[in-house]
Biopython code that builds the backbone (N, CA, C, O; Angstrom):
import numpy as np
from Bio.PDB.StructureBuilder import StructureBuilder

atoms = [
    (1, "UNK", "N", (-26.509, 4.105, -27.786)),
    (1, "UNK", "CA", (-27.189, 3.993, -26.519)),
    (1, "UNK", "C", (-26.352, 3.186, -25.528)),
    (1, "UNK", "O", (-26.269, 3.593, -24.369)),
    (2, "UNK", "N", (-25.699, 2.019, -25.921)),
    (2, "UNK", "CA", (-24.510, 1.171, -24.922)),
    (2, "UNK", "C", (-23.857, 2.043, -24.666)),
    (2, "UNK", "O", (-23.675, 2.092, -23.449)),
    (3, "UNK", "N", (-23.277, 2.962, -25.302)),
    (3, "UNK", "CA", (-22.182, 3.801, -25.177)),
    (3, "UNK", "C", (-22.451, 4.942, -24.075)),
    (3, "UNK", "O", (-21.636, 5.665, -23.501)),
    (4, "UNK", "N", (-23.511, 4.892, -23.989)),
    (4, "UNK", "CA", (-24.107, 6.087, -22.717)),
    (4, "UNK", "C", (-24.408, 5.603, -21.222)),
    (4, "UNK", "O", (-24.740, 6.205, -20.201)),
    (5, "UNK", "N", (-24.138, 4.189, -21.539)),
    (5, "UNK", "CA", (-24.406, 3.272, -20.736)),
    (5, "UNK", "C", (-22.830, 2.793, -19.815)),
    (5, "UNK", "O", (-22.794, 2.487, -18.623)),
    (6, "UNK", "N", (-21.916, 2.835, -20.543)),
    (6, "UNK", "CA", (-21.079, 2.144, -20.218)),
    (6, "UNK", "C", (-20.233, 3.648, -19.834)),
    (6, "UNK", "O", (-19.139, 3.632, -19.270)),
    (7, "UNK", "N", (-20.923, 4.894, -20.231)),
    (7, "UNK", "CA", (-19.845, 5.389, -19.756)),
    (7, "UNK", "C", (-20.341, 6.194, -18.383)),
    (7, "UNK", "O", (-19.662, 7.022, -17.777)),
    (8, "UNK", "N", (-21.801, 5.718, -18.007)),
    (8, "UNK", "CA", (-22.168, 6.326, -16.874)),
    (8, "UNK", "C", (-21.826, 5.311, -15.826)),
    (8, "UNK", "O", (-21.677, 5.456, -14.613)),
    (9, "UNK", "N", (-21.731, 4.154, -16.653)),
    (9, "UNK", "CA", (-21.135, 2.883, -15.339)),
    (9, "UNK", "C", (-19.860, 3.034, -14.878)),
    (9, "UNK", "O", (-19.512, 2.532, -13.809)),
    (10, "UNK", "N", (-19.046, 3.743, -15.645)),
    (10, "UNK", "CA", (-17.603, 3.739, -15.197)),
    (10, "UNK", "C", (-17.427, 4.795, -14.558)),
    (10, "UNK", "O", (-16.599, 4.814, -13.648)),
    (11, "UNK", "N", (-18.386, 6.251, -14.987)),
    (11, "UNK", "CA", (-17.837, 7.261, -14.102)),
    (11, "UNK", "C", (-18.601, 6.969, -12.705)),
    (11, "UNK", "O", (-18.320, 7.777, -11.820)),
    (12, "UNK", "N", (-19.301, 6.191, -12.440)),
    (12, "UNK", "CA", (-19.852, 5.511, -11.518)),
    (12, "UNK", "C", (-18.750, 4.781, -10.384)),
    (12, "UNK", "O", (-18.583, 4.838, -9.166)),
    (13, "UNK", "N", (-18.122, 4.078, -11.526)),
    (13, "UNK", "CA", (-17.151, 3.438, -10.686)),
    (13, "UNK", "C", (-16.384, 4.335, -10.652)),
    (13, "UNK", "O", (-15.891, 4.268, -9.526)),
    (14, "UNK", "N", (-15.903, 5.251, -11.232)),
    (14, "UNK", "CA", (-14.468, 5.930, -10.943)),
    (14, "UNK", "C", (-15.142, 7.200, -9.554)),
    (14, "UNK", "O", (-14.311, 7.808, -8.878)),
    (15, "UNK", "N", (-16.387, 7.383, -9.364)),
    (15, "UNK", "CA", (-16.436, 7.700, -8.149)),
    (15, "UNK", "C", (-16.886, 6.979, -7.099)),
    (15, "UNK", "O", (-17.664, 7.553, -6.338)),
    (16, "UNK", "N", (-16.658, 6.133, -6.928)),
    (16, "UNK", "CA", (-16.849, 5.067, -5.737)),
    (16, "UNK", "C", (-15.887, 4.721, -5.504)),
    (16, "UNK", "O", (-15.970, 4.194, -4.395)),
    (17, "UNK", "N", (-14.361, 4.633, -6.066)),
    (17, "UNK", "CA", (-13.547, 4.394, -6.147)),
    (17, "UNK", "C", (-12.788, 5.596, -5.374)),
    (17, "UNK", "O", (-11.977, 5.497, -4.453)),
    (18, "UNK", "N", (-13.300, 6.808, -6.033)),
    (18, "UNK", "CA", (-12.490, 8.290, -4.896)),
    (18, "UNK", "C", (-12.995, 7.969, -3.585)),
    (18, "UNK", "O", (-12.299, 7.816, -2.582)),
    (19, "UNK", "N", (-14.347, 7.871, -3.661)),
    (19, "UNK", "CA", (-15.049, 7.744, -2.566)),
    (19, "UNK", "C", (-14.558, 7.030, -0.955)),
    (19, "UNK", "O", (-14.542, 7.446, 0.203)),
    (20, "UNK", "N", (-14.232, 5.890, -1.568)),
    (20, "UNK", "CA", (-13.613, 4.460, -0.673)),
    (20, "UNK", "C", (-11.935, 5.415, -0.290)),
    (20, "UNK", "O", (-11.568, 5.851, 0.802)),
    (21, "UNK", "N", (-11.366, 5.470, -1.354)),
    (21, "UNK", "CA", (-9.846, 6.420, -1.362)),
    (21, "UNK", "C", (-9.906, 7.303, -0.813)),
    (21, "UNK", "O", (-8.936, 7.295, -0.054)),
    (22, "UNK", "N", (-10.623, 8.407, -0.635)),
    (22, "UNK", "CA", (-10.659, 9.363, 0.228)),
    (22, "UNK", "C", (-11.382, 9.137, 1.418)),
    (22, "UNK", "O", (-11.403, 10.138, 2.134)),
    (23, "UNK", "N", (-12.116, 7.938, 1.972)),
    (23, "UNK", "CA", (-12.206, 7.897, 3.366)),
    (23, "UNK", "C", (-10.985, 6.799, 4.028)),
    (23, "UNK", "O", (-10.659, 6.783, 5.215)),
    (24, "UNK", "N", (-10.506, 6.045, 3.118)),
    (24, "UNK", "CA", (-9.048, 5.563, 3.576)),
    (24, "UNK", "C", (-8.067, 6.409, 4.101)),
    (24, "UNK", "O", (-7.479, 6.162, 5.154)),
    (25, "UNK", "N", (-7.834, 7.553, 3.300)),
    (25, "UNK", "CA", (-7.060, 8.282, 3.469)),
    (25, "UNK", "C", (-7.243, 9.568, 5.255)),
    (25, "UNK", "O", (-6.426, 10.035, 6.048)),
    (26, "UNK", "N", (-9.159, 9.656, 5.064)),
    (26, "UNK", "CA", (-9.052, 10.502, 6.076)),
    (26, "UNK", "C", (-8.834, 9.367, 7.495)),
    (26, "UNK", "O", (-8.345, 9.709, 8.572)),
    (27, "UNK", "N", (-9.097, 8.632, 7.314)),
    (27, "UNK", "CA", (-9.238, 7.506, 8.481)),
    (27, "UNK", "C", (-7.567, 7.193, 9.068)),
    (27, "UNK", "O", (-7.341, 6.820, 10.219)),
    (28, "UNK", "N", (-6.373, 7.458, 7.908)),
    (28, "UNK", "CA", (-5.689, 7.010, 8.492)),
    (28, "UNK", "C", (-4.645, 8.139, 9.303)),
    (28, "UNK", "O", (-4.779, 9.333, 9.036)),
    (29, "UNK", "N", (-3.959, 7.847, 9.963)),
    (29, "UNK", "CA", (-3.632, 8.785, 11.073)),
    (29, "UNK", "C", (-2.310, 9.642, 9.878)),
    (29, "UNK", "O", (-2.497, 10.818, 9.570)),
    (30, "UNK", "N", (-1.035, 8.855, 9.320)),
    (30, "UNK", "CA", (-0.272, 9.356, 8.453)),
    (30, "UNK", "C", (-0.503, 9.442, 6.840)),
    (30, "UNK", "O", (-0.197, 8.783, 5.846)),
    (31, "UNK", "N", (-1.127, 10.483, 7.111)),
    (31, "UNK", "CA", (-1.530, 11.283, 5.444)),
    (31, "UNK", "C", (0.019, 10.759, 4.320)),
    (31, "UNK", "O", (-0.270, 10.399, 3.180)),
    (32, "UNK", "N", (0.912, 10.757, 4.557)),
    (32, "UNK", "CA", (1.573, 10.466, 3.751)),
    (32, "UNK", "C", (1.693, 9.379, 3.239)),
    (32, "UNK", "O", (1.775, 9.100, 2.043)),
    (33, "UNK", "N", (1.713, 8.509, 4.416)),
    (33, "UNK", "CA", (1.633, 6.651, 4.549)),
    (33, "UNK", "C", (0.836, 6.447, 3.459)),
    (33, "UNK", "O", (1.202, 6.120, 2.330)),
    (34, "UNK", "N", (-0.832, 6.761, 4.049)),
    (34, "UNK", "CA", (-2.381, 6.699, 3.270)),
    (34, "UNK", "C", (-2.274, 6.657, 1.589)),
    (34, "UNK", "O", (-2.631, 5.910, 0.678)),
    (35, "UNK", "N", (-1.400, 8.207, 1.790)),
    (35, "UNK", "CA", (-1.683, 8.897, 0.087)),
    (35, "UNK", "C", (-0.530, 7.434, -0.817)),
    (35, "UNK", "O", (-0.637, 6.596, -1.713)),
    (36, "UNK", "N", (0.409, 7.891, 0.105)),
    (36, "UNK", "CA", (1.061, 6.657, -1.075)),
    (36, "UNK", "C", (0.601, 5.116, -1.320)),
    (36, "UNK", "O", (0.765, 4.438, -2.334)),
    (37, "UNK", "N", (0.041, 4.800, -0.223)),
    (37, "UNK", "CA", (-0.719, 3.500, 0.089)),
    (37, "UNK", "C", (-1.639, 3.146, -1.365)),
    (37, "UNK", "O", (-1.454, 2.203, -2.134)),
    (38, "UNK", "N", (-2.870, 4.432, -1.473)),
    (38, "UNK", "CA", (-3.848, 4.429, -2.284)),
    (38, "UNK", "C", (-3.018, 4.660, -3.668)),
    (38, "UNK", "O", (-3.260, 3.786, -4.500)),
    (39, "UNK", "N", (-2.418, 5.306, -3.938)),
    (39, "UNK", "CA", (-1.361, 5.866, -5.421)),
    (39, "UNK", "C", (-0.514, 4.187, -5.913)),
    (39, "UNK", "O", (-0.514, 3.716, -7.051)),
    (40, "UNK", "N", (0.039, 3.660, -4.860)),
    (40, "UNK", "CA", (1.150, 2.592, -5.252)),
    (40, "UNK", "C", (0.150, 1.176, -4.417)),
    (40, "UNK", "O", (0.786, 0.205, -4.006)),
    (41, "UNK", "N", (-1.232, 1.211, -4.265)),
    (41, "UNK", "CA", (-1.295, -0.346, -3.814)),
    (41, "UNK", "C", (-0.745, -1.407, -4.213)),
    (41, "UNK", "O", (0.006, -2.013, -3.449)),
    (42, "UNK", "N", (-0.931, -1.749, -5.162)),
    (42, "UNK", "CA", (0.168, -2.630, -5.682)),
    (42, "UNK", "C", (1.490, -3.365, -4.815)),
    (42, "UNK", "O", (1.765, -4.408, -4.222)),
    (43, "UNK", "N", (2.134, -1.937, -5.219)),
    (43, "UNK", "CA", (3.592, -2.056, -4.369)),
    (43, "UNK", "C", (3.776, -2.348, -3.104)),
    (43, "UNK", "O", (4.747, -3.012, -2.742)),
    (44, "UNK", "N", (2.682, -1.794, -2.106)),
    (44, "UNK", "CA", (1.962, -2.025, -1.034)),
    (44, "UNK", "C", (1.793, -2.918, -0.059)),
    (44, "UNK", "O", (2.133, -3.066, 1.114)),
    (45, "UNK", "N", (0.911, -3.700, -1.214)),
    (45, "UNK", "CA", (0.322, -4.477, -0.542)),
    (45, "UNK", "C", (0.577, -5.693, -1.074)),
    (45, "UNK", "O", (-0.160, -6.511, -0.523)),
    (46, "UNK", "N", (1.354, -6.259, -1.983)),
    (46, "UNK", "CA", (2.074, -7.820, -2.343)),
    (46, "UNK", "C", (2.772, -8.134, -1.625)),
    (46, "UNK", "O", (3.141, -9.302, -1.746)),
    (47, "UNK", "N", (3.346, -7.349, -0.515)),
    (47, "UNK", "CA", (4.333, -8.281, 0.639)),
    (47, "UNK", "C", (3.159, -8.614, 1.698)),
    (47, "UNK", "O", (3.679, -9.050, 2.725)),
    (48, "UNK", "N", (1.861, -8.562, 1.789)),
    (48, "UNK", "CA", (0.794, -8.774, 2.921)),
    (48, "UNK", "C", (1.486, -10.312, 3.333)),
    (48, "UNK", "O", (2.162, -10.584, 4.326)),
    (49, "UNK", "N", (1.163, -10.995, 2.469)),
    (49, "UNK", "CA", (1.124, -12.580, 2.573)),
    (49, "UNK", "C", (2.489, -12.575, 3.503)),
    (49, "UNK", "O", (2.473, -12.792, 4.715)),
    (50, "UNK", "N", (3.424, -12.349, 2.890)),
    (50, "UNK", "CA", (5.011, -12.489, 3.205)),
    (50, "UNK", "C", (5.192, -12.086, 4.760)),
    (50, "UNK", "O", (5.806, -12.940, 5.400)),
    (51, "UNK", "N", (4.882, -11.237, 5.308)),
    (51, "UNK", "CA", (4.730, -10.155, 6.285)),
    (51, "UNK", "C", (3.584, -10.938, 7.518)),
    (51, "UNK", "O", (3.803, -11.134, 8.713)),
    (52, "UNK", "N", (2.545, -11.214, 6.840)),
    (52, "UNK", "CA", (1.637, -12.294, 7.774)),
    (52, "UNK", "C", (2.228, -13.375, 8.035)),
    (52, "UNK", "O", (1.692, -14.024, 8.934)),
    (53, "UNK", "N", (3.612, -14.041, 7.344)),
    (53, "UNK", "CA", (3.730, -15.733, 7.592)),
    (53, "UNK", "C", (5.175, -15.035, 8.625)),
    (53, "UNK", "O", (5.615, -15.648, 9.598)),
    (54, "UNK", "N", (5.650, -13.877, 8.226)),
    (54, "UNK", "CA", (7.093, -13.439, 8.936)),
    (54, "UNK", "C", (6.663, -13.444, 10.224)),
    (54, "UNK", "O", (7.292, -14.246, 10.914)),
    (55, "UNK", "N", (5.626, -12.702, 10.925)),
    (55, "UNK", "CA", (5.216, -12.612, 11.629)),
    (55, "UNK", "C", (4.278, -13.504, 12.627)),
    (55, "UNK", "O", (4.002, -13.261, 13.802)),
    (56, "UNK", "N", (3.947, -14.396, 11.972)),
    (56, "UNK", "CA", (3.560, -15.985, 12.655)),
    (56, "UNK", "C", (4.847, -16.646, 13.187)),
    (56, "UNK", "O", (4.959, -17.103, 14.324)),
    (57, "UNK", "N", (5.789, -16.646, 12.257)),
    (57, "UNK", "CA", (6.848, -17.885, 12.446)),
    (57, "UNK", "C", (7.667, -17.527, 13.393)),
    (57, "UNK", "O", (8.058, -18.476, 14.073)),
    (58, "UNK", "N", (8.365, -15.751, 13.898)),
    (58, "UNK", "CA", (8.655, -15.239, 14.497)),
    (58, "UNK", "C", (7.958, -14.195, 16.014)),
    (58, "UNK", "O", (8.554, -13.440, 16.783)),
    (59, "UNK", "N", (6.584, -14.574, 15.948)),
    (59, "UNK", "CA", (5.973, -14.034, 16.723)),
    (59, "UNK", "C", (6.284, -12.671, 16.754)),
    (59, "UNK", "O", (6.798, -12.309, 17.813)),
    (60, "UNK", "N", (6.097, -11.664, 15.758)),
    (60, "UNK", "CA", (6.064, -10.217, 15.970)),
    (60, "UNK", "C", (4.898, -9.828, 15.505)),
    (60, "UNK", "O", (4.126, -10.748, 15.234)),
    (61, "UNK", "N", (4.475, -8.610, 15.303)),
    (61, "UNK", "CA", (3.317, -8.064, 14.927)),
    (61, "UNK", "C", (3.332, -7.615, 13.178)),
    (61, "UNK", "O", (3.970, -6.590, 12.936)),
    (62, "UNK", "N", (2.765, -8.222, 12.147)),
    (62, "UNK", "CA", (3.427, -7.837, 11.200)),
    (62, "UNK", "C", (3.296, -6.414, 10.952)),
    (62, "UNK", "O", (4.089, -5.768, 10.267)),
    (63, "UNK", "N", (2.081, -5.859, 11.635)),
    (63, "UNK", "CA", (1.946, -4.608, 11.215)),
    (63, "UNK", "C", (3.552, -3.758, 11.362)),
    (63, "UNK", "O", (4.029, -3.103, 10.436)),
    (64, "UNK", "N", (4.281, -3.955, 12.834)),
    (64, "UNK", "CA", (5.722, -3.650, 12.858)),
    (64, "UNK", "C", (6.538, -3.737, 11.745)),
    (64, "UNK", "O", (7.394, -2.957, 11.329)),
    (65, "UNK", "N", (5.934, -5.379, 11.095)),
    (65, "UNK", "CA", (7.018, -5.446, 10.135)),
    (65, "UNK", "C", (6.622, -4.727, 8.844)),
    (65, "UNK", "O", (7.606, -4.585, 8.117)),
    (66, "UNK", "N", (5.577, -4.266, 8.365)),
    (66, "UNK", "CA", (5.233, -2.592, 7.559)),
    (66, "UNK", "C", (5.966, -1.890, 7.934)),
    (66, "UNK", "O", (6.704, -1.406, 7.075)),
    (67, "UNK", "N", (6.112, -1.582, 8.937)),
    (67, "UNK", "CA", (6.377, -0.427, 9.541)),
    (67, "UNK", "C", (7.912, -0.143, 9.171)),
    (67, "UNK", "O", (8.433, 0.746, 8.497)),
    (68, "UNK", "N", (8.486, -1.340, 9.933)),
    (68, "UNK", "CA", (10.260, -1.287, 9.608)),
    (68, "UNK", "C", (10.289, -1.251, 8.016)),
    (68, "UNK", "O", (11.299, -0.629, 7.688)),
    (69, "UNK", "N", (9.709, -1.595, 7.109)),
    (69, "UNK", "CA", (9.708, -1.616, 5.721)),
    (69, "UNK", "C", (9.521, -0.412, 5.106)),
    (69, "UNK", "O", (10.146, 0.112, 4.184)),
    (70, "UNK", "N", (8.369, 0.038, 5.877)),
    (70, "UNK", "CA", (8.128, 1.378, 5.165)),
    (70, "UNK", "C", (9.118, 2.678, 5.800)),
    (70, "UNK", "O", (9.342, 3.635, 5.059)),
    (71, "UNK", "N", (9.383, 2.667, 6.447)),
    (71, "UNK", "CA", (10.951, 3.074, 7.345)),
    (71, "UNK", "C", (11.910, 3.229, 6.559)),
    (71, "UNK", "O", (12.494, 4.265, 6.242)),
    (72, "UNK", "N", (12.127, 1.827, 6.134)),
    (72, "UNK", "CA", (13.772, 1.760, 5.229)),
    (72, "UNK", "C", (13.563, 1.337, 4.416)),
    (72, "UNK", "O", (14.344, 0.387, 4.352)),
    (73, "UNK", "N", (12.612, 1.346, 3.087)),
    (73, "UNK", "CA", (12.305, 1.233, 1.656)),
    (73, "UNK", "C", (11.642, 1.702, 0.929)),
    (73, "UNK", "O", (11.691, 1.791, -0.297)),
    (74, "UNK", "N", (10.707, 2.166, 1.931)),
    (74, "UNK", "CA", (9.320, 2.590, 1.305)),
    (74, "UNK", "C", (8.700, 1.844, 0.222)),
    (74, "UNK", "O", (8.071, 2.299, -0.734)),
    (75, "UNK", "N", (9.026, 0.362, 0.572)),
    (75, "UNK", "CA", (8.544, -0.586, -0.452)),
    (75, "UNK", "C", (8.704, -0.858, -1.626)),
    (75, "UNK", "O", (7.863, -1.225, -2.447)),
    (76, "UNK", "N", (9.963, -0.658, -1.763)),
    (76, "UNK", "CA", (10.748, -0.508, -3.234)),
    (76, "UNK", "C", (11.793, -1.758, -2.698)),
    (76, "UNK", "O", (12.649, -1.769, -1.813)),
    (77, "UNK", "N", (11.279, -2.886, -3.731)),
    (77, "UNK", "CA", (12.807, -3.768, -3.173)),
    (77, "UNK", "C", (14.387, -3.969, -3.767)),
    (77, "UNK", "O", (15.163, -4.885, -3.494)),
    (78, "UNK", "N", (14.624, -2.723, -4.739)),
    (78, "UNK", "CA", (15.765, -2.354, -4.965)),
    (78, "UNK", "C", (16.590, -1.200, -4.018)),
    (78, "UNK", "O", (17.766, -0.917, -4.248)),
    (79, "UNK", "N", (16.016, -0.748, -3.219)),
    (79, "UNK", "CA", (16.505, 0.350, -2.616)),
    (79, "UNK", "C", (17.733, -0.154, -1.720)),
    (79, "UNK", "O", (17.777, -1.079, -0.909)),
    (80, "UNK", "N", (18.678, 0.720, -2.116)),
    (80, "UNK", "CA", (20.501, 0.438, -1.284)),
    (80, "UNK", "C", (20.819, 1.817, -0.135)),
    (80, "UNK", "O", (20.877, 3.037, -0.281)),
    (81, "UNK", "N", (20.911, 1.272, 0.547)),
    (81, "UNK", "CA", (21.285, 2.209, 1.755)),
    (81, "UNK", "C", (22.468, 3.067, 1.383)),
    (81, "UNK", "O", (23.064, 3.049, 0.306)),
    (82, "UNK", "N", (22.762, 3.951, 2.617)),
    (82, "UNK", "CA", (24.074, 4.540, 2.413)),
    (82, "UNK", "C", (25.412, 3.982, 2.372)),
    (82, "UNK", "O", (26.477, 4.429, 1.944)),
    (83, "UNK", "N", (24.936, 2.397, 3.178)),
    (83, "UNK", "CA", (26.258, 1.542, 3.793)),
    (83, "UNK", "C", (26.366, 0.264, 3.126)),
    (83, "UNK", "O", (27.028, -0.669, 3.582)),
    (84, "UNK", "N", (25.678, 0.223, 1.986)),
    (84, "UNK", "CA", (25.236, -0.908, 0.873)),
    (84, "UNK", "C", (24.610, -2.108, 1.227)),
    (84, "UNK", "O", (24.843, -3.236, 0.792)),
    (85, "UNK", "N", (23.350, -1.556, 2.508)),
    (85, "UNK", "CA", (22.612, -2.647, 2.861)),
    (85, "UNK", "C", (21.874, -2.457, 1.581)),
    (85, "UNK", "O", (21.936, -1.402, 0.950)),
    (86, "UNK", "N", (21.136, -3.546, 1.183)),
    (86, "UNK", "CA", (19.819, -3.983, 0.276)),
    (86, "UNK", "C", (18.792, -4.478, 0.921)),
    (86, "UNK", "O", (18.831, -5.128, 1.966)),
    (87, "UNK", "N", (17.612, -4.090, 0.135)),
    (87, "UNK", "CA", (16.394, -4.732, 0.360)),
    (87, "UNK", "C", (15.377, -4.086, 1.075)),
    (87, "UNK", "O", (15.660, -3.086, 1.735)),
    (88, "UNK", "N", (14.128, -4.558, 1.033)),
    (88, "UNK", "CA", (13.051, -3.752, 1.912)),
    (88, "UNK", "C", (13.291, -3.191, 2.968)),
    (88, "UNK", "O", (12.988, -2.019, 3.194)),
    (89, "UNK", "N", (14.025, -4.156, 3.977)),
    (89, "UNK", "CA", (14.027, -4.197, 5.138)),
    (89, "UNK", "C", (15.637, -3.567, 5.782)),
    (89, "UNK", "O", (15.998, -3.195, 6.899)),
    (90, "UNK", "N", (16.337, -3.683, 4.417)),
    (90, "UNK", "CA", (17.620, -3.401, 4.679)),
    (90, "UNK", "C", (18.609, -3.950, 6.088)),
    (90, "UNK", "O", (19.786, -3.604, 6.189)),
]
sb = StructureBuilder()
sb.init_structure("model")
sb.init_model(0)
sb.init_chain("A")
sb.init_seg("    ")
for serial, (resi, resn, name, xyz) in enumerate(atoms, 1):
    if name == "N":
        sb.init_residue(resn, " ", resi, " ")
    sb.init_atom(name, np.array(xyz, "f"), 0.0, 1.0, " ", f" {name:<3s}", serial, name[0])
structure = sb.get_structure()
């Protein structure tokens, strides 16, 4: 009987979970951005902090600084350019 229990709670959660994910996704303007956003949060979203203090100390918008990141890394911080820049931001 737990067992019928626990597994209607999870498919519960595992659709509330599409649910939230697929109105993220329609909400945001670049479907590609979105899809990888929701697939790799993680990867994502651990530079938030970093990106909020870059952007205080330098007065830019951090959202820009996503932007230039996701531009030239796509949030991978091993990625090497053609000209052997490194890093997110390259």
């Amino acid at each position: 009987m737990g067992t019928t229990k626990t597994r209607i709670l999870l498919l519960t959660g595992a659709i509330a979970i599409c649910v939230v994910a697929g109105l993220l996704f329609l909400l945001k303007s670049d479907k590609a951005y979105a899809l990888k956003e929701i697939l790799f949060h993680n990867r994502y979203h651990k530079y938030d902090l970093l990106t909020e203090e870059a952007g205080a100390v330098y007065g830019v918008d951090p959202n820009l600084i996503r932007a230039v990141i996701w531009q030239e890394s796509r949030f991978k911080p091993g990625t090497v350019g053609k000209h052997g820049e490194r890093g997110l931001m390259q």
